[in-house]
C-alpha positions, 0 to 999 in steps of 0.5 A, a space after each residue: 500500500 503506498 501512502 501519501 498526505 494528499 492524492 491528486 487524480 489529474 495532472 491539468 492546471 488545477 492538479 498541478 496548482 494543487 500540487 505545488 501549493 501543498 508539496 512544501 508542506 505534505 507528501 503529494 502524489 499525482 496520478 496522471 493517465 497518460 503523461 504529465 501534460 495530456 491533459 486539457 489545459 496543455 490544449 487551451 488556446 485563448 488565455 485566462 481572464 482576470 481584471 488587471 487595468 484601470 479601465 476594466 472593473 471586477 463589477 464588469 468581470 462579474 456581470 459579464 460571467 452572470 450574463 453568459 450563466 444564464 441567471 444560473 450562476 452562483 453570485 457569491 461563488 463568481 465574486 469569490 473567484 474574478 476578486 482573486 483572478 488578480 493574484 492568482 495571474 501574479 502567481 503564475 508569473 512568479 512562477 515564471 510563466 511568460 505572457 504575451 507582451 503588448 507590441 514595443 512594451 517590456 512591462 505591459 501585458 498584452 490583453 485580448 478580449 472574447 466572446 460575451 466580455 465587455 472589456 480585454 481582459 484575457 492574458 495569454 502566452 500568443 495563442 498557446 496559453 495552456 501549453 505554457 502554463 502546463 509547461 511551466 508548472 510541470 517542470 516545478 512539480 518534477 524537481 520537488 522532492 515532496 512530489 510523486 508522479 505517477 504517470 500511465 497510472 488511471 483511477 480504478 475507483 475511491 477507496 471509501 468508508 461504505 467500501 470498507 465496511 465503514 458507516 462515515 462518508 469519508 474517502 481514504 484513497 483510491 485504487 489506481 491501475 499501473 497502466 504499464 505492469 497491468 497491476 491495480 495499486 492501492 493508494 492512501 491518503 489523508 486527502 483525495 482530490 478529483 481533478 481529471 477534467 471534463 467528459 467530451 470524448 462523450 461525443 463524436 466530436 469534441 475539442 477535448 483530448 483522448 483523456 477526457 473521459 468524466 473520470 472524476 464525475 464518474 468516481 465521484 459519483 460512484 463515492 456518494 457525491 451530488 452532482 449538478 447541471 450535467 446537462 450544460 455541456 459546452 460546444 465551442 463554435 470553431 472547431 477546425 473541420 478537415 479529415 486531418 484535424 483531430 479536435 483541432 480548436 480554431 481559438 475564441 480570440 480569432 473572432 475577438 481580433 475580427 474573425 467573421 463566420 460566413 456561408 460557403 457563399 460568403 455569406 455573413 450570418 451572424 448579425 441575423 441571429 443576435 446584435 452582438 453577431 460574432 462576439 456573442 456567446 458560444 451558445 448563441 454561435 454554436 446554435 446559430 452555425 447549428 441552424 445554419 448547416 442544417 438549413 443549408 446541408 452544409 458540413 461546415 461554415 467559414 471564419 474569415 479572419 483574411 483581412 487582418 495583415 499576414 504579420 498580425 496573424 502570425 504574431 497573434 495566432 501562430 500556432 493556429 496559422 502553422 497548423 492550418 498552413 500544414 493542412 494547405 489553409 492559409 488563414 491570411 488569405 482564406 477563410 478557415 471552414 470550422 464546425 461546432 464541437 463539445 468543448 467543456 462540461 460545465 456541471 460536474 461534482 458539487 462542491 463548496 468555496 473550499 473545494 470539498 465535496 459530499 465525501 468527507 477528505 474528498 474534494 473536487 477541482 477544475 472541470 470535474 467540479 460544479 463550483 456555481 461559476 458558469 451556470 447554464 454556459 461557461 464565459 471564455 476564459 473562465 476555466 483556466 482562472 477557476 483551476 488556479 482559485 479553487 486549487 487555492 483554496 482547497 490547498 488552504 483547506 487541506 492544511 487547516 485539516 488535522 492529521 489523521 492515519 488512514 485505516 487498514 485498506 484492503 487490495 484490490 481482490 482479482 482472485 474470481 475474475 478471468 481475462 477478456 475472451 474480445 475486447 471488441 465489445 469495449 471498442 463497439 461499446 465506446 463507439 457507439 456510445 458517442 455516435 448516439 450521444 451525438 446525434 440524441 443530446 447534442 445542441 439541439 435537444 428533444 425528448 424524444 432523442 433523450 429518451 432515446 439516448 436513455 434507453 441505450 445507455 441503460 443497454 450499455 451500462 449494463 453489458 458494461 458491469 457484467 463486463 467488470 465484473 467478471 473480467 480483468 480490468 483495462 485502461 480502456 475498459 475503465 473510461 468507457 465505464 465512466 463515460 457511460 456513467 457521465 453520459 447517463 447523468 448528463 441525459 438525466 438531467 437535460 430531461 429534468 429541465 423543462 425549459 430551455 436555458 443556456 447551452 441546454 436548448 429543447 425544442 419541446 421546450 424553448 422558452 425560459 422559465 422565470 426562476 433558474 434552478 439548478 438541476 442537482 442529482 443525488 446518488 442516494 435517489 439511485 440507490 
């Protein structure tokens, strides 16, 4: 049994923020799926927002995160995270993470603006802020000696008090499979932190990477905690459509610095659909090049951001201009033909300001997280700054915790299972999983499709346990357990709202009930 003071399951900004705040003081380990930088937050493009000029107000941070919420968010939460954007942007830059400079400037940071912003209040690193945060924050988390790295290593499941015949709701580690030497470990800890990001590999589509499997929803889920607002799963409007790019995301900036979304006729569309045409939020953008590809039998629309100078471009947006000059698109003379896809799930495992969950000694950071920031659609940008906050403040919280010793853990009993006679059954499974999930409980939403989806994830889940149960477990096996199980709390909850609101649009419901309420699942209702 291996035994640390605090286990992080997810290496993305928060597990890393995480990780640097307490390892001066505990002996941390981080678990990671893959390598240290798999995660989502390597992948953000657009930067992280926070008010840092005079011109700008945390008044106007908060009613923008408000408007784009859809009168779901928590009030108290979002003036609790854009007050502490400030401090937590200074402690990324004493960390040594370089953000981009405004042109002939050595002291100013250059500010770009999004969609559903009223100010430029977005710092970033070019147009690959994730890759130079995560960049920076891993090197520091590999040359601390209080830091264990557990890479190729997934999450089996929590280690909790009903699993050891315990009556308190209390977390003492988890079980973690040794990705390379197949062998399940058993991990314990004083405190255990959910922070494996969202659950977009739950569709067809998605910008998301492969790692992105609603691990930590699912597990917590699983350990007897809430969950909440499953059904506001984000699409960001630009995803680059070619049969090359895999969820390659053509960044919300492009459309901040200008970028125009036209008709393969050239066509402009989005002044049609809303006042704030391009820069509105990316529920409004994703729904209206939804409409229009559907009207038209389209399979993609165009953003032009053709007009700016090739040098602007370059300087701006160098990583999207390689990419799509690689794959023969040169943005600085056409446009660029792009297609929603899922992005980021804006419910998850509700926790409290301090990052605690249902479960005592568990809690709940990043995307996996329902914290109240985003409401029924997240404001760009807001992501990445809630990573840093709430690390923070579960980090305060876990060194405020008394010690305890964790009891006697069993190991993980293998001893009536036999090893799969096909593992086809996972790879059909997984992909018909996403095909449907895309088609049933997309941007467009009826009950009949959710009803539909229903009824096929109840089929899978339970070929799926019967599969657990009776055969040795694979990394493979385990995300497409925990995708079925996201994916069955996401329809539950889209067919719970009877109106439409935010990222959730029902065609059988489009009107906006008067008082927002947020949809809450309990697992306890299941049992």
């Amino acid at each position: 049994m291996l035994q640390f003071d605090t286990l992080i399951i997810g290496s993305g900004l928060a597990g890393l923020t995480l990780a640097l705040k307490l390892a001066d003081h505990q002996k941390i380990a981080v678990v990671t799926k893959r390598s240290l930088l798999d995660g989502a937050s390597a992948w953000a493009q657009g930067g992280i927002a926070a008010v840092q000029t005079p011109d700008d107000s945390l008044e106007e941070h908060i009613r923008d995160t408000l408007t784009a919420g859809a009168g779901l968010c928590d009030e108290q939460t979002t003036r609790f995270v854009v007050e502490r954007g400030a401090t937590a942007v200074s402690w990324l830059i004493e960390q040594g993470v370089l953000f981009s400079r405004s042109e002939g400037s050595s002291t100013d940071f250059h500010l770009t603006r999004e969609g559903g912003h009223s100010r430029r209040r977005i710092i970033h690193a070019a147009d690959a802020t994730g890759k130079a945060v995560q960049q920076t924050l891993a090197d520091l988390v590999l040359a601390h000696p209080n830091i264990t790295v557990l890479e190729q290593h997934i999450a089996v499941d929590l280690i909790t008090g009903r699993k050891i015949g315990k009556e308190e709701n209390c977390c003492y580690g988890a079980y973690i499979l040794d990705k390379q030497c197949d062998h399940v470990l058993t991990v314990a800890a004083q405190n255990t932190v959910l922070a494996t990001g969202g659950a977009g590999k739950v569709y067809l589509y998605t910008t998301n990477p492969d790692t992105a499997t609603g691990d930590g929803i699912a597990m917590g889920w699983r350990a007897g905690c809430r969950v909440s607002n499953m059904e506001f799963m984000q699409f960001h409007p630009t995803c680059l459509f070619h049969p090359h790019a895999k969820s390659f995301l053509i960044s919300e900036a492009v459309r901040g610095e200008g970028g125009i979304l036209k008709l393969p006729d050239g066509t402009r569309f989005m002044p049609q659909h809303d006042e704030r045409a391009e820069l509105a939020p990316r529920d409004v953008v994703a729904r209206a090049i939804d409409y229009e590809m559907k009207k038209g039998g389209l399979d993609c629309v165009f953003l032009d951001i053709s007009h700016q100078p090739e040098i602007f471009l370059k300087e701006h947006f160098p990583t999207i201009h390689a990419r799509c000059l690689a794959l023969g698109i040169d943005i600085a003379r056409q446009p660029i033909p792009v297609v929603p896809a899922m992005h980021f799930t804006c419910g998850g495992v509700i926790t409290d300001l301090a990052a605690r969950t249902d479960s005592a000694r568990l809690y709940a950071i990043g995307e996996t997280a329902c914290t109240g920031l985003h409401g029924a659609n997240r404001l760009a940008s807001n992501s990445l700054l809630e990573c840093l906050v709430f690390a923070d403040a579960a980090a305060n919280d876990i060194l405020q915790q008394p010690a305890c010793s964790p009891p006697a853990l069993p190991n993980w009993d293998e001893s009536r299972v036999t090893d799969a006679d096909e593992l086809v059954v996972v790879s059909h499974n997984w992909d018909e999983l996403r095909r449907f999930m895309w088609d049933y409980v997309g941007i467009v939403r009826t009950t009949k499709r959710l009803q539909r989806a229903q009824h096929r994830i109840r089929l899978l889940h339970e070929e799926i346990s019967e599969y657990y149960r009776n055969f040795h477990i694979t990394a493979d096996l385990l995300e497409l357990r925990n995708l079925v199980q996201t994916a069955d709390l996401i329809v539950q909850s889209a067919l719970s709202r009877h109106e439409s609101r935010g990222l959730h649009y029902s065609k059988d419901y489009p009107h906006t009930l008067p008082v927002a309420q947020a949809t809450v699942i309990s697992p306890h209702d299941h049992a």
